[in-house]
N, CA, C and O atoms as CSV, one atom per row, in Angstrom:
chain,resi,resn,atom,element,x,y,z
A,1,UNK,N,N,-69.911,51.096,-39.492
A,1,UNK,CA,C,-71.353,50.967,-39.376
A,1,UNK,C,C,-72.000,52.324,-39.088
A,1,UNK,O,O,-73.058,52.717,-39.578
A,2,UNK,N,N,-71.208,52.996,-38.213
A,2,UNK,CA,C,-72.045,54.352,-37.817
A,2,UNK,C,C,-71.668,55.096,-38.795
A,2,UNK,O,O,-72.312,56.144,-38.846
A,3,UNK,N,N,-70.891,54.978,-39.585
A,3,UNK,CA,C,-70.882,56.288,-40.190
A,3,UNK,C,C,-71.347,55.697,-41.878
A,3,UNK,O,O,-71.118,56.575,-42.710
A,4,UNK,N,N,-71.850,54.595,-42.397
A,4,UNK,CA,C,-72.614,54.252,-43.361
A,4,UNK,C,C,-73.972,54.848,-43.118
A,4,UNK,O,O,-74.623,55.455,-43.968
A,5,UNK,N,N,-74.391,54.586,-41.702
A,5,UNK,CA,C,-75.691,54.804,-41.067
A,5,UNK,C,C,-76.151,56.610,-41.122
A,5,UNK,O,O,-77.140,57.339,-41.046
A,6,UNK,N,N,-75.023,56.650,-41.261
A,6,UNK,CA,C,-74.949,58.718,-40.904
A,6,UNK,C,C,-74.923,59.240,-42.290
A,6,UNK,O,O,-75.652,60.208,-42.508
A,7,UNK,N,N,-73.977,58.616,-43.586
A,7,UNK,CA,C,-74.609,58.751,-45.029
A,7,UNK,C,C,-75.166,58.461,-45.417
A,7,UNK,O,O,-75.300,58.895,-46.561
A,8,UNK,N,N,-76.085,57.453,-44.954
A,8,UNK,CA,C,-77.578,56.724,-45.414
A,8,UNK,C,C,-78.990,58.336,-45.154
A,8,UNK,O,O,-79.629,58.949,-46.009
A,9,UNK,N,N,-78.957,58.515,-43.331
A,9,UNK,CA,C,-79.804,59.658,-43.171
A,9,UNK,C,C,-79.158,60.840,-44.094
A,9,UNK,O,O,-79.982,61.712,-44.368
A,10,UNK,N,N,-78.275,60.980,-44.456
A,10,UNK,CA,C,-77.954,62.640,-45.101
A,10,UNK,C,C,-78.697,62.424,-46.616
A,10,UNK,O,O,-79.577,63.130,-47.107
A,11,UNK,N,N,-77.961,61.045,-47.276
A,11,UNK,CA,C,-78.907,60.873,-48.411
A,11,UNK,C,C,-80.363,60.932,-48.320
A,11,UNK,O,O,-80.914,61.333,-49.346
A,12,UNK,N,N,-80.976,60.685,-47.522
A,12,UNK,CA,C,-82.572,60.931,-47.414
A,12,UNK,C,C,-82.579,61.683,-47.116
A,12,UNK,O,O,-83.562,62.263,-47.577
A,13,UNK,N,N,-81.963,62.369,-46.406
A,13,UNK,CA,C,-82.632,63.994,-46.625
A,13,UNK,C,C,-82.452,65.044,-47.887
A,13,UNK,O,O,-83.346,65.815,-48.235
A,14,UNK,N,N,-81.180,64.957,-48.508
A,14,UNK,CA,C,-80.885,65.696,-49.664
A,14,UNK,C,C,-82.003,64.761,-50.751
A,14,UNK,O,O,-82.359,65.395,-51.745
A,15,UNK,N,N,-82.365,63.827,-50.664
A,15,UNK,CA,C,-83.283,63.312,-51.815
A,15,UNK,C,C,-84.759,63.696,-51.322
A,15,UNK,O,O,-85.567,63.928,-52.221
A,16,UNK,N,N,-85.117,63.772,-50.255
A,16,UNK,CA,C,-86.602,64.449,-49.975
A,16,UNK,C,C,-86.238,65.986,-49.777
A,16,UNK,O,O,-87.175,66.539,-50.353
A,17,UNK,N,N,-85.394,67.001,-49.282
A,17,UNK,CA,C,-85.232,67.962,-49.743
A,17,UNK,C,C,-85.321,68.448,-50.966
A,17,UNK,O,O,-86.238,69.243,-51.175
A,18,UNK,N,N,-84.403,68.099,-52.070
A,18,UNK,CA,C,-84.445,67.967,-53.455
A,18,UNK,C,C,-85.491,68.125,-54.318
A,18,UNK,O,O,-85.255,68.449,-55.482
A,19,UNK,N,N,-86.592,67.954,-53.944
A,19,UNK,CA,C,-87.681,67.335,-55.000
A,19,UNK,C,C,-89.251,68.639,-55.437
A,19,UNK,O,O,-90.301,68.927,-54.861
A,20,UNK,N,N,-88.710,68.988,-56.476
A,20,UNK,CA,C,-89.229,70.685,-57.427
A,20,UNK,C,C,-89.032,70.385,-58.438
A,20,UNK,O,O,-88.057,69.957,-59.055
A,21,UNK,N,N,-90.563,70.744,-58.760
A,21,UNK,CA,C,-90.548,70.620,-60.374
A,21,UNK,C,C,-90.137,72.107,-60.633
A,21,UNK,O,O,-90.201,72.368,-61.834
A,22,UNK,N,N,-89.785,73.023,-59.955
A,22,UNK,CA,C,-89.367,74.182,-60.891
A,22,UNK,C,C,-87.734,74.511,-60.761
A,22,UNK,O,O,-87.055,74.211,-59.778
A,23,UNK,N,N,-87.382,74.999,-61.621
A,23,UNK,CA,C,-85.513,75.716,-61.350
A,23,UNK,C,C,-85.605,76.835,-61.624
A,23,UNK,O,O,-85.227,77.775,-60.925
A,24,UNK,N,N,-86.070,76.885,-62.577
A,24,UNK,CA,C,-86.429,79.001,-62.597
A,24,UNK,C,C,-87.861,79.146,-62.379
A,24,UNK,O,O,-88.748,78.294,-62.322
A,25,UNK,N,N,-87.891,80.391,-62.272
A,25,UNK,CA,C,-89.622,81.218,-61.937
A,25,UNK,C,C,-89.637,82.418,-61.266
A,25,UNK,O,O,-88.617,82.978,-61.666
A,26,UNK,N,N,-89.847,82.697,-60.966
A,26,UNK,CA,C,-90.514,84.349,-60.425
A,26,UNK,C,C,-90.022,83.999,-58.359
A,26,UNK,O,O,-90.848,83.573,-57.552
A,27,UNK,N,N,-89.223,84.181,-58.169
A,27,UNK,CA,C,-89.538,84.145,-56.519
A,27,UNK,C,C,-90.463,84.980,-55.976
A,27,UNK,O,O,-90.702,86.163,-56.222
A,28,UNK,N,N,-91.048,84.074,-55.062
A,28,UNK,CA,C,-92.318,84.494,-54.269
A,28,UNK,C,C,-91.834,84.378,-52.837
A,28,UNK,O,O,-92.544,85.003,-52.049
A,29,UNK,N,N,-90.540,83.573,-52.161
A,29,UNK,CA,C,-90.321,84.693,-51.131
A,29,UNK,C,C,-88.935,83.591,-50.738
A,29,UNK,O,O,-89.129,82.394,-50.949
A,30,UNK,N,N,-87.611,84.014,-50.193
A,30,UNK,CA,C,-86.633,83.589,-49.839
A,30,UNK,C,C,-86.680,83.145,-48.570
A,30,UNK,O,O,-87.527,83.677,-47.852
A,31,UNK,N,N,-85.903,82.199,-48.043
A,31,UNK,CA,C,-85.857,81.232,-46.797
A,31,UNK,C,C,-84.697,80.586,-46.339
A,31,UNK,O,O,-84.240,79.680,-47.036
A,32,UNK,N,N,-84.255,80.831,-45.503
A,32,UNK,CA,C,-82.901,80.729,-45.010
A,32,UNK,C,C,-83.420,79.833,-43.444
A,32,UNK,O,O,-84.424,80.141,-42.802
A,33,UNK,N,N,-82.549,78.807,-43.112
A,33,UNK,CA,C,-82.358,77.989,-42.462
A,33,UNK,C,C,-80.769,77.792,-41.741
A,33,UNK,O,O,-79.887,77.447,-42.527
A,34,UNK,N,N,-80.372,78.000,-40.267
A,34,UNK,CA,C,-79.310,78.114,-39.859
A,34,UNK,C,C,-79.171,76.695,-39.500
A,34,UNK,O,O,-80.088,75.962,-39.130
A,35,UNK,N,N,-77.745,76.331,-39.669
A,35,UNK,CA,C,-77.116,74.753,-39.196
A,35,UNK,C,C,-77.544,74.393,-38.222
A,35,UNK,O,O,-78.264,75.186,-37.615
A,36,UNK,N,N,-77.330,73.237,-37.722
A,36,UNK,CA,C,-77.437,72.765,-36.122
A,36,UNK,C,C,-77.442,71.334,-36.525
A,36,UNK,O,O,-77.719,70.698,-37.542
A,37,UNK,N,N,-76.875,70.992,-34.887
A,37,UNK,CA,C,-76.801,69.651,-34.559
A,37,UNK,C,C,-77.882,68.697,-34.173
A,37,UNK,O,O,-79.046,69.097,-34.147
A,38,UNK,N,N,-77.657,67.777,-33.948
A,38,UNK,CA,C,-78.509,66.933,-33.204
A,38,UNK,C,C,-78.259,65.375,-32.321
A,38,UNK,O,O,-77.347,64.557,-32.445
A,39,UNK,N,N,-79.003,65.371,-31.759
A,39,UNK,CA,C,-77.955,63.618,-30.740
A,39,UNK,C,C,-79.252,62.533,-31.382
A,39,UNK,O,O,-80.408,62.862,-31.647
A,40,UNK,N,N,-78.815,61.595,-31.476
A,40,UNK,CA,C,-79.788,59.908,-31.384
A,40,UNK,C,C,-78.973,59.281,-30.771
A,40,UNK,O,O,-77.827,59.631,-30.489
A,41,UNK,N,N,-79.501,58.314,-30.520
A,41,UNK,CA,C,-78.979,56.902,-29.792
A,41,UNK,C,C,-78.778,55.527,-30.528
A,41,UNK,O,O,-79.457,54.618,-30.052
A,42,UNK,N,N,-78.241,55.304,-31.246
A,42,UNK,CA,C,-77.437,54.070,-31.637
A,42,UNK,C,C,-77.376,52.610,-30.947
A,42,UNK,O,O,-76.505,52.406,-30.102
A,43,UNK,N,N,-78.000,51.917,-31.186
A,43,UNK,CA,C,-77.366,50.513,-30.316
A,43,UNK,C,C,-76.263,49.653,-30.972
A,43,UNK,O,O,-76.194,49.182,-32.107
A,44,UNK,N,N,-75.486,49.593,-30.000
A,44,UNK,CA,C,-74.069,49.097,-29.934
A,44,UNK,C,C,-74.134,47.770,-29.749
A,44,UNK,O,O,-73.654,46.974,-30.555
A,45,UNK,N,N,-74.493,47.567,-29.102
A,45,UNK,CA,C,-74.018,46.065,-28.405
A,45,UNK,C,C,-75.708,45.107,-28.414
A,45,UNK,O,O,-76.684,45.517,-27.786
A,46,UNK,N,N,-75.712,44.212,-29.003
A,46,UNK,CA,C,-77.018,43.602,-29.123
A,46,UNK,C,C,-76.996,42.417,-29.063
A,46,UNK,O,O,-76.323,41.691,-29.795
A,47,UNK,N,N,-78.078,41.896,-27.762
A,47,UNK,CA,C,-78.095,40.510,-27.375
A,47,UNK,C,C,-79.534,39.831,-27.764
A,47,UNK,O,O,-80.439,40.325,-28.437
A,48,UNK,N,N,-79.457,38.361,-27.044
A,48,UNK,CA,C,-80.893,37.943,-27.362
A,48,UNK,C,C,-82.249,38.991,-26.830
A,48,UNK,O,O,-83.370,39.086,-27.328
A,49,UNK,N,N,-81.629,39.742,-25.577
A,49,UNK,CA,C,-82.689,40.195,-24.566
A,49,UNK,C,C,-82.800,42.023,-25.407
A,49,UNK,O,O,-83.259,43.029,-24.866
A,50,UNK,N,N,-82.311,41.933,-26.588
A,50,UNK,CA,C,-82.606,43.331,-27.376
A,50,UNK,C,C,-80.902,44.099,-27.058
A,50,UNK,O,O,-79.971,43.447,-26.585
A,51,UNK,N,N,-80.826,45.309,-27.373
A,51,UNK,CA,C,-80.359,46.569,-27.044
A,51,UNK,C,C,-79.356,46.205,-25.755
A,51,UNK,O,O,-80.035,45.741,-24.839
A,52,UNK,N,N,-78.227,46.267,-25.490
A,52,UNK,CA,C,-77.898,46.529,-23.875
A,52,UNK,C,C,-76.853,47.498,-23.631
A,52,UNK,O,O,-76.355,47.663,-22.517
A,53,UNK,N,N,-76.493,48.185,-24.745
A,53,UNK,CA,C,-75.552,49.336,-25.051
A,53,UNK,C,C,-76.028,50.344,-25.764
A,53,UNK,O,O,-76.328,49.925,-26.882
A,54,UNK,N,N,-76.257,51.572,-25.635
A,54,UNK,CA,C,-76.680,52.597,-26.392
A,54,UNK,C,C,-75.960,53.139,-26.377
A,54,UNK,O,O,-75.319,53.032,-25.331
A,55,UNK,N,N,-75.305,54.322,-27.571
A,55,UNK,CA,C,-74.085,55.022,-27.517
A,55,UNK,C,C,-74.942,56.254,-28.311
A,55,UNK,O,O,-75.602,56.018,-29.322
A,56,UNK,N,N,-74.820,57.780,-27.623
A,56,UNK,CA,C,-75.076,58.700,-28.497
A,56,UNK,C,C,-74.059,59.000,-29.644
A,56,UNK,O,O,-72.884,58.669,-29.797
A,57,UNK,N,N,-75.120,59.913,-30.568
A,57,UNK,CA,C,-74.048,59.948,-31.867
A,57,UNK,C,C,-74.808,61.107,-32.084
A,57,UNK,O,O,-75.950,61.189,-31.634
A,58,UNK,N,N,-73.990,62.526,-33.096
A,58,UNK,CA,C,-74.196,63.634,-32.864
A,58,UNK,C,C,-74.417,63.540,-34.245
A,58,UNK,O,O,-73.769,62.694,-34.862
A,59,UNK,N,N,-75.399,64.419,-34.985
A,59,UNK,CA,C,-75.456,64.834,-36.257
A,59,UNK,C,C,-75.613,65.962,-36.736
A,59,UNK,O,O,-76.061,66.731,-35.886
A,60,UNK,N,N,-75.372,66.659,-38.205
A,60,UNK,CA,C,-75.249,67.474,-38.282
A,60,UNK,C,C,-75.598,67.836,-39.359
A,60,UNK,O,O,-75.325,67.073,-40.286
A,61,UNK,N,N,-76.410,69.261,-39.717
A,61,UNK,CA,C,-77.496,69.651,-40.400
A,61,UNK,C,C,-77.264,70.882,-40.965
A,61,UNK,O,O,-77.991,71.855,-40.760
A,62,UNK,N,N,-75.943,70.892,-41.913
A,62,UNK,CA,C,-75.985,72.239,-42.536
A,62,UNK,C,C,-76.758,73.956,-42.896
A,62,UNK,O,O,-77.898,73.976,-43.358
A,63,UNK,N,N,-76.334,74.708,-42.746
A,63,UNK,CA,C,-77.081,75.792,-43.153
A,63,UNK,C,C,-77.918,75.684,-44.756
A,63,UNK,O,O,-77.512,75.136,-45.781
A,64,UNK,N,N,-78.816,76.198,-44.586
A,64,UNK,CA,C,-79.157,76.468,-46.076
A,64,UNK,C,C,-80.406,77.213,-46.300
A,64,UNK,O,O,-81.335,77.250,-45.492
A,65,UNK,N,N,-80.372,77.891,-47.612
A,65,UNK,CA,C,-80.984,79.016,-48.452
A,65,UNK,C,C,-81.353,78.176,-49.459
A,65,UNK,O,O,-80.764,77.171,-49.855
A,66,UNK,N,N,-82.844,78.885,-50.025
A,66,UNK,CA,C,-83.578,78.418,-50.968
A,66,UNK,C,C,-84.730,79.435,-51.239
A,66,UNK,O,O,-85.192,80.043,-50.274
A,67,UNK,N,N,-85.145,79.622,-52.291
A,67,UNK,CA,C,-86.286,80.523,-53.386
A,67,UNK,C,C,-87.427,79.718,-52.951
A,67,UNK,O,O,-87.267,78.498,-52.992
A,68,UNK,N,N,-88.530,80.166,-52.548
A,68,UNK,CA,C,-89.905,79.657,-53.815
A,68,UNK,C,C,-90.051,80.377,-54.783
A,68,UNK,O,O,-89.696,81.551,-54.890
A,69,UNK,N,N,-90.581,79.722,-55.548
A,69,UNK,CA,C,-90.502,80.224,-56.865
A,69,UNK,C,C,-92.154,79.568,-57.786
A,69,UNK,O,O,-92.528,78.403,-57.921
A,70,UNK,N,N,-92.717,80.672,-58.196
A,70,UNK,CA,C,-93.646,80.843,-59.056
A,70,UNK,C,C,-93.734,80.505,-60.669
A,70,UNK,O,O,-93.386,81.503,-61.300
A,71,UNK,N,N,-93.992,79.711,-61.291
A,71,UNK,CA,C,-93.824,79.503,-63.076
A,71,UNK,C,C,-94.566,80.735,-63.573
A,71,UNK,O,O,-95.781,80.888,-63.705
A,72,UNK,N,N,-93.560,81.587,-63.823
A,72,UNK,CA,C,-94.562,82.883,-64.860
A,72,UNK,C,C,-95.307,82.397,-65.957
A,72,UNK,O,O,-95.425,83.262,-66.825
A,73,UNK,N,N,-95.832,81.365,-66.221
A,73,UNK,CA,C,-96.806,81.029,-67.383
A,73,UNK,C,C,-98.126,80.684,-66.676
A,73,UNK,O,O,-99.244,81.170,-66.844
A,74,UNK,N,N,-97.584,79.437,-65.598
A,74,UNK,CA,C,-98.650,78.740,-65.049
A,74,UNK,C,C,-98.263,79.691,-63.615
A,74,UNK,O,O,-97.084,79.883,-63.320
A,75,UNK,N,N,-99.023,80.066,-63.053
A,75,UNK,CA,C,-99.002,80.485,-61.517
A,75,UNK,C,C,-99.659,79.607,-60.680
A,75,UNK,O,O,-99.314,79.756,-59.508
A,76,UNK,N,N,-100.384,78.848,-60.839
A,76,UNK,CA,C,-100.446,77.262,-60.168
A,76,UNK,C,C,-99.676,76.760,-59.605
A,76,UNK,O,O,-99.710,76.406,-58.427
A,77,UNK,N,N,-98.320,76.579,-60.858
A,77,UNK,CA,C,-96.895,75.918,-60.467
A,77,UNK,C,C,-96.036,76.241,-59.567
A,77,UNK,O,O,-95.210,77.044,-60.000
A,78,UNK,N,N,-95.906,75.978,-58.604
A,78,UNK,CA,C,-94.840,76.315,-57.502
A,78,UNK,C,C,-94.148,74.820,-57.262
A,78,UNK,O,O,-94.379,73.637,-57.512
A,79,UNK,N,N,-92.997,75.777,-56.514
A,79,UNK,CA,C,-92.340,74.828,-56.251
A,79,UNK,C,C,-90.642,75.416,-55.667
A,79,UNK,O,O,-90.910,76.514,-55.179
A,80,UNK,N,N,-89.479,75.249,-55.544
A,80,UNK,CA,C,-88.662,75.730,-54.730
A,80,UNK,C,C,-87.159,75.717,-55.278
A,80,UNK,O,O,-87.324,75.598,-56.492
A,81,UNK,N,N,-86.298,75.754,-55.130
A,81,UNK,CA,C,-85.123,75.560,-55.593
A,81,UNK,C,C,-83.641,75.838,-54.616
A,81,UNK,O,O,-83.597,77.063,-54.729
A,82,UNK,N,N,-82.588,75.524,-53.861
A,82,UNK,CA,C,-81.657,75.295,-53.451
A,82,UNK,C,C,-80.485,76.227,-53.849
A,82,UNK,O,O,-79.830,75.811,-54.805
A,83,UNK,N,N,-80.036,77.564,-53.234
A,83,UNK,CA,C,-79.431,78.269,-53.625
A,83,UNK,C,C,-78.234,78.977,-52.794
A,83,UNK,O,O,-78.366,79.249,-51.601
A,84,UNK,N,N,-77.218,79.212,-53.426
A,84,UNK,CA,C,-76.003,79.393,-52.628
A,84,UNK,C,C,-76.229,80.571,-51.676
A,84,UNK,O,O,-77.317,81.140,-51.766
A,85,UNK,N,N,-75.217,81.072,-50.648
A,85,UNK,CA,C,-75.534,82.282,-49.842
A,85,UNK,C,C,-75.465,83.839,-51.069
A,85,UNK,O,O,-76.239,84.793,-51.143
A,86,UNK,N,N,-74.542,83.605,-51.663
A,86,UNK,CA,C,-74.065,84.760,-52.114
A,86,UNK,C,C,-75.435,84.973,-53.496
A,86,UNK,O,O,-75.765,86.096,-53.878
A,87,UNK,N,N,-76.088,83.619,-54.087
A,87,UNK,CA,C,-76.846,83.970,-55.136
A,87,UNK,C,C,-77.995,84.510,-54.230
A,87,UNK,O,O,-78.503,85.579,-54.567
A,88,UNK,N,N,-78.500,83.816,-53.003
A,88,UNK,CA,C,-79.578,84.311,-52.094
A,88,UNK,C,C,-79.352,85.716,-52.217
A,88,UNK,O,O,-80.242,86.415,-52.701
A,89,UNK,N,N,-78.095,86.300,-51.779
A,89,UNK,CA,C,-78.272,87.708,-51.651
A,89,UNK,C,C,-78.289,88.941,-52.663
A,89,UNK,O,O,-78.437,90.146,-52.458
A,90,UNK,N,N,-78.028,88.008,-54.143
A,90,UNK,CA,C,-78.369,88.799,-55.438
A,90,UNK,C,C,-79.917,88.940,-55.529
A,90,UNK,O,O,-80.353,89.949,-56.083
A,91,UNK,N,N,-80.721,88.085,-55.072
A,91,UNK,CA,C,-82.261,88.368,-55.306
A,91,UNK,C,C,-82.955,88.862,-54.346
A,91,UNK,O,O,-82.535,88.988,-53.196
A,92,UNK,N,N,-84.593,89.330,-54.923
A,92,UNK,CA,C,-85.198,89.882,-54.023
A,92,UNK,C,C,-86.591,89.165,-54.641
A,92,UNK,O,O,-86.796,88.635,-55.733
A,93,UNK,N,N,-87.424,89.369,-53.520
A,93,UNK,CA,C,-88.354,88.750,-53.690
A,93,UNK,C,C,-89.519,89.260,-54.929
A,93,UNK,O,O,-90.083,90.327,-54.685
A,94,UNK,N,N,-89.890,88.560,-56.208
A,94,UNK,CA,C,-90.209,89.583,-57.191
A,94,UNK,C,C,-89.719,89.222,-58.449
A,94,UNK,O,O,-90.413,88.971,-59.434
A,95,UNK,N,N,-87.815,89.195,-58.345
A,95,UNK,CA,C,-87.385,88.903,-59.430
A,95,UNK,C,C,-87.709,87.562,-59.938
A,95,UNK,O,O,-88.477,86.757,-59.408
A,96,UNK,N,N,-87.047,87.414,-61.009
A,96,UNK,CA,C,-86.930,86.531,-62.065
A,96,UNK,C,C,-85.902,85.572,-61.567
A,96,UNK,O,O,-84.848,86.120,-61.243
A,97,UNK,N,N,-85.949,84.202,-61.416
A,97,UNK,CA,C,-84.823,83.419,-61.091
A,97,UNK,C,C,-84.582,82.408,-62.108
A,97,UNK,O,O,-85.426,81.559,-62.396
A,98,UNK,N,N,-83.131,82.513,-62.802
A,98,UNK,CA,C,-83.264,81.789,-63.972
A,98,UNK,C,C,-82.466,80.510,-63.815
A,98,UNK,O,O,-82.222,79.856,-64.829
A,99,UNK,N,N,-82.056,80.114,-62.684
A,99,UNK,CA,C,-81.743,79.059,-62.239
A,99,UNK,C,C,-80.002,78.950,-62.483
A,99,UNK,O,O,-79.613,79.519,-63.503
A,100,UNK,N,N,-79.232,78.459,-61.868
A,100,UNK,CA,C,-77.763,78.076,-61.987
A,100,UNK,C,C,-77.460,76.849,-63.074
A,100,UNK,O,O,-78.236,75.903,-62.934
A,101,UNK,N,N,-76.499,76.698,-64.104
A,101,UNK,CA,C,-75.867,76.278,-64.964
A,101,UNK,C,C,-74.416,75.569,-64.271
A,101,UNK,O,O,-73.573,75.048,-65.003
């Protein structure tokens, strides 16, 4: 149960993370985010009178790097894209990002 419950939140976050209409474009500025944990409280044990066991449970929130990124046609268009450490550190803010294959 807890740990369906713990791939349920990771999927919502990688699916509301996720969501850019662009993959390539012009970066307009890089963003890096360090890991970390976090605690909630879980109920365990559940009676008529609600809740009577709470058990913490620790979660955990990967590092990660990502572009914004500009559409060189439309400059309107923004939007972001999800990028490894080592491609983060091939770009600079300026270039051309033509997205991973």
């Amino acid at each position: 149960m807890m740990r369906a419950r713990a791939i349920g939140v990771l999927a919502l976050v990688l699916a509301l993370v996720g969501c850019s209409p662009l993959q390539s474009g012009i970066i307009t500025a890089k963003n890096h985010k360090d890991a970390y944990t976090y605690i909630y409280y879980q109920c365990y044990v559940w009676s008529k009178y609600g809740c009577t066991l709470w058990m913490p449970v620790t979660g955990y929130v990967p590092e990660r790097w990502w572009f914004d990124l500009q559409d060189e046609h439309e400059p309107e268009t923004t939007g972001w894209v999800d990028v490894t450490h080592e491609t983060f550190d091939k770009y600079e803010v300026g270039d051309y990002y033509q997205g991973e294959s």
